[in-house]
C-alpha positions as CSV (number, residue, x, y, z in Angstrom):
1,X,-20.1,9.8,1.9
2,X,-18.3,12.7,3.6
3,X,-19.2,14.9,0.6
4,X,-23.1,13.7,0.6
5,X,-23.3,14.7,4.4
6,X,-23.6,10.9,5.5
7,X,-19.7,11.3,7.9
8,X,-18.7,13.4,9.7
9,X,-15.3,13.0,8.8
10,X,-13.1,10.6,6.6
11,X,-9.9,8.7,6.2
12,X,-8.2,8.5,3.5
13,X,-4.9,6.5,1.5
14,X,-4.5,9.7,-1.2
15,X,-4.8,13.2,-1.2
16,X,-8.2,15.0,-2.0
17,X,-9.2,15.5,-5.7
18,X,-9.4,19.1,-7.4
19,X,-13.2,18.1,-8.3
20,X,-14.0,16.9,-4.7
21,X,-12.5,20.8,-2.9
22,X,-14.5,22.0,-5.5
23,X,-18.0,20.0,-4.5
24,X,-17.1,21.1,-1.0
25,X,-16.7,25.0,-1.7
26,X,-20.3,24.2,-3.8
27,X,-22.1,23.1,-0.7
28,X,-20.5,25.9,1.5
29,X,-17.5,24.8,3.4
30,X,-14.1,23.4,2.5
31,X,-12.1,20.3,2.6
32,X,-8.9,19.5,5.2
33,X,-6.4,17.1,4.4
34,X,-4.8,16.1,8.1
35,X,-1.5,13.9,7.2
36,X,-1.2,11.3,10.0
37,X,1.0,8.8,9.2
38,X,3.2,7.1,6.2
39,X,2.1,3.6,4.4
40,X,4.8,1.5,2.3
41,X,3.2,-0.9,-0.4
42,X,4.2,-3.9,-0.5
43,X,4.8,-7.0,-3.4
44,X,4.0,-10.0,-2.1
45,X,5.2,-13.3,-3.9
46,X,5.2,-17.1,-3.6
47,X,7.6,-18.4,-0.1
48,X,9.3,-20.3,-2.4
49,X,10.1,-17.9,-5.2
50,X,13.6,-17.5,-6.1
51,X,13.5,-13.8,-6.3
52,X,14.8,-11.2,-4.4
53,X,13.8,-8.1,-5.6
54,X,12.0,-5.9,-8.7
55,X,12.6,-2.4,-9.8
56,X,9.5,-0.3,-10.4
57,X,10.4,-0.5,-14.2
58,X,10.3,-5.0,-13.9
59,X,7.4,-4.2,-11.8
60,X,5.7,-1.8,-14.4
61,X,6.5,-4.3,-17.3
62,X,4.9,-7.1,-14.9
63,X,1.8,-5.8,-14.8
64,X,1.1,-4.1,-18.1
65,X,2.3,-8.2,-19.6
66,X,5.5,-6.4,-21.3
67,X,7.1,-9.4,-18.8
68,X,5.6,-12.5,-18.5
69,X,8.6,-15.1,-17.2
70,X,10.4,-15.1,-14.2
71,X,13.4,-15.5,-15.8
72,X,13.0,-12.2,-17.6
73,X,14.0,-10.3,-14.2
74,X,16.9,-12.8,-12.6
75,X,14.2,-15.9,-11.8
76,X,13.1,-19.5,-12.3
77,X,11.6,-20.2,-15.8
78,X,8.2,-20.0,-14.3
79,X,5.4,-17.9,-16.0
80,X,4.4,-14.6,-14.3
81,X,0.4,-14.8,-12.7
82,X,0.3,-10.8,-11.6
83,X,-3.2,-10.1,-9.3
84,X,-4.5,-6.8,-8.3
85,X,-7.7,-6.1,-6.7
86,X,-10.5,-4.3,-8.8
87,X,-10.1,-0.9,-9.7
88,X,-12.0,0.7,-7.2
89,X,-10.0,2.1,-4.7
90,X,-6.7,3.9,-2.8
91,X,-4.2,1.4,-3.2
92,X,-5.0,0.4,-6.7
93,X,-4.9,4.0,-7.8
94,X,-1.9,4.8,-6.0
95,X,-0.3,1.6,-7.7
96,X,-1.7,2.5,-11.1
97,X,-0.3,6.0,-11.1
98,X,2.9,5.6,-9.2
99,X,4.0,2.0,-10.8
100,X,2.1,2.2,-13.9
101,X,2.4,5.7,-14.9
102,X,-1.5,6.2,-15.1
103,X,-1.5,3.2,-17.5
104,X,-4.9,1.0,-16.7
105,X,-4.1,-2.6,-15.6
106,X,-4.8,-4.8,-19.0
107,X,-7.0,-7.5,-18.6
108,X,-4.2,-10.1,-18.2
109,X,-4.2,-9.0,-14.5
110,X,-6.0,-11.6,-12.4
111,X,-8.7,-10.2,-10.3
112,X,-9.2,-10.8,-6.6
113,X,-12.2,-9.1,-4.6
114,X,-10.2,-9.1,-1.2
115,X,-6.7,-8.8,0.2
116,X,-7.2,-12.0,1.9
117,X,-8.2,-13.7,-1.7
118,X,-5.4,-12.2,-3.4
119,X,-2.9,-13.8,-0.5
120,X,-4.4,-17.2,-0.9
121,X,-4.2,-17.2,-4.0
122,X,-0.6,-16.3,-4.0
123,X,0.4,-19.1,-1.7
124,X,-0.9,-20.9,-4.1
125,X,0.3,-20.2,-7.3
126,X,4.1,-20.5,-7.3
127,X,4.2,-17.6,-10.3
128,X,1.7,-15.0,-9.0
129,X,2.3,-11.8,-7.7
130,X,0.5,-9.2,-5.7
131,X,0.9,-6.0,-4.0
132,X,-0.8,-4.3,-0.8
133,X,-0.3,-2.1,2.0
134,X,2.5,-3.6,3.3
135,X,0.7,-4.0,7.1
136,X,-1.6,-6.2,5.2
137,X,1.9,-8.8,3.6
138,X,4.9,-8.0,5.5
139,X,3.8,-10.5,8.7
140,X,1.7,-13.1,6.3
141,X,3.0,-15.9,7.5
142,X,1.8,-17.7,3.4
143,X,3.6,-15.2,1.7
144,X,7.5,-13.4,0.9
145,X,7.2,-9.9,0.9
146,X,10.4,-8.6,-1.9
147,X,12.6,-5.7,-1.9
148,X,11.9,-2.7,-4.3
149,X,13.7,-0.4,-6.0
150,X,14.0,2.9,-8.1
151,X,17.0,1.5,-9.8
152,X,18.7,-2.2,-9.8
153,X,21.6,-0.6,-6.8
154,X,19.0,0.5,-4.6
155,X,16.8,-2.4,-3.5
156,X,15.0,-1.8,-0.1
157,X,13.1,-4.2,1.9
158,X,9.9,-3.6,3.0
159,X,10.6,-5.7,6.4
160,X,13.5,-5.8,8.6
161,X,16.2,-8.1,8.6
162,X,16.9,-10.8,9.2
163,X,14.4,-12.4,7.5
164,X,12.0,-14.7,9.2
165,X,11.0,-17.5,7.0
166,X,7.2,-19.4,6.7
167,X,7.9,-22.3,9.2
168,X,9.1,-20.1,11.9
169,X,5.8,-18.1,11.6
170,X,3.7,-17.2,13.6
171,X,5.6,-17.7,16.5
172,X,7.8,-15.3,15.0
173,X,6.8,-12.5,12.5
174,X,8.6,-10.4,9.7
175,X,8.4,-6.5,11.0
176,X,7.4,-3.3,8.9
177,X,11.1,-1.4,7.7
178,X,10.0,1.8,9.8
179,X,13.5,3.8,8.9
180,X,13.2,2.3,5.0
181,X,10.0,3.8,4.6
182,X,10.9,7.2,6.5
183,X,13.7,7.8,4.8
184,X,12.1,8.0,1.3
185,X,14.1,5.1,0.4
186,X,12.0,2.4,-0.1
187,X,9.8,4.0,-3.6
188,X,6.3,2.8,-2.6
189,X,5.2,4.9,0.1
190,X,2.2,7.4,0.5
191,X,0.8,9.4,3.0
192,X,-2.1,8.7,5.1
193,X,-4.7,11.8,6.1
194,X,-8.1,12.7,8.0
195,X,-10.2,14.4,6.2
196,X,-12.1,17.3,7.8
197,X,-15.0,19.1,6.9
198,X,-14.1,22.7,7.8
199,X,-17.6,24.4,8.3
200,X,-17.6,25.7,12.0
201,X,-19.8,22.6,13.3
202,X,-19.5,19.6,15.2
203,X,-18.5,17.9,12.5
204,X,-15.6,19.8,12.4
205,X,-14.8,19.6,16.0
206,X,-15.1,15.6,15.7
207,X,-12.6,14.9,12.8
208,X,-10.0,17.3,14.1
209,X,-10.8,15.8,17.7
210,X,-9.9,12.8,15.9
211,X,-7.1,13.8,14.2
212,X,-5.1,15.2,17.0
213,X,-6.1,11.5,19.0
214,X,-3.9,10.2,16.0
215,X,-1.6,12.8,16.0
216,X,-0.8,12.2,20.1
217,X,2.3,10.1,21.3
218,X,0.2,7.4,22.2
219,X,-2.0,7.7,19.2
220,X,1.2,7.2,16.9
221,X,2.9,4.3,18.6
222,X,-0.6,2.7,18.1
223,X,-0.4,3.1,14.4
224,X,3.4,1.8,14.9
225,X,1.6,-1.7,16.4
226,X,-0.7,-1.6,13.8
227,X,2.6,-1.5,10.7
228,X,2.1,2.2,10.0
229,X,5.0,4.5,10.1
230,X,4.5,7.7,12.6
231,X,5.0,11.3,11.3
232,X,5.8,12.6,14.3
């Protein structure tokens, strides 16, 4: 929409595409990436689920149906019901080429149209699993957000500790790991940006307007509130 002149400017959860800088330059003006703030993904699992943590190798082998049992990483004998929304978008990509190595999710994925589909249905099904930007799991009071890590010594939590279980929500909520995801080491994290139109008119003047509101103090400890991680 930003490239067929219908925004004036854009977010976005990954960086700009060679193809798209090069549409830009096509129609006489370049593309701006702004960073403005750090996501962590999130895998979401049953409350019950008697798993602590996956390595993005268990996760990789989850999701292209290399691992189909619980008890195949360290859990119950329980078979594995992995859900992903369609292909279409940020996170999916970002999970597809940071998890899966650029492999395509098989058709023993289960599909769910919506975030808030894919959550009910994991409170539901004792086996499934799901990942999202972790804003969207880590306070779901129906689901157990589970640590992550490069290697089987280097597990991170998404959510800081201690842990606040299902019956004690929503009075009480599990928070985003701001220093895990800052620090690099927690794997699944990706930048956020505002994308500008850089051609000397007031569309410009709106998205970088709009990037330096983010930017601000008070524009980052929003995006703290909302389960973002400032970069400033």
């Amino acid at each position: 929409m930003l490239l067929n002149n219908q925004l004036s400017f854009a977010q976005s959860s990954r960086p700009l595409q060679p193809e798209e800088r090069q549409q830009a330059e096509q129609q006489g003006y370049s593309l701006k990436e702004i960073p403005v703030a750090i996501e962590g993904l999130a895998i979401a699992v049953h409350p019950e689920l008697a798993v602590a943590g996956l390595t993005l190798t268990q996760l990789q082998d989850i999701y292209l149906g290399r691992v189909t049992n619980w008890s195949q990483v360290g859990g119950p004998n329980l078979a594995i019901v992995p859900i992903s929304r369609p292909a279409a978008g940020g996170t999916v990509e970002f999970f597809v080429n940071t998890v899966l190595a650029g492999s395509p999710l098989p058709s023993t994925v289960r599909n769910a149209n919506t975030t808030t589909e894919a959550l009910r249905l994991v409170s539901d099904t004792p086996g499934a699993i799901y990942y999202a930007s972790a804003p969207e799991v880590v306070g779901q009071c129906t689901v157990k957000p589970i640590a992550v890590g490069r290697q089987p010594d280097q597990m991170v939590l998404p959510y800081t500790e201690p842990y606040v279980p299902p019956a004690a929500c929503p009075g009480q909520r599990n928070q985003i790991n701001i220093e895990g995801l800052r620090s690099g080491d927690y794997p699944l994290t990706r930048r956020l940006f505002v994308i500008v139109r850089e051609d000397g008119q007031t569309d410009q003047q709106a998205g970088e307007a709009y990037a330096n509101l983010v930017l601000s103090g008070e524009g980052q400890q929003l995006l703290v509130q909302a389960g973002f991680v400032p970069i400033r």
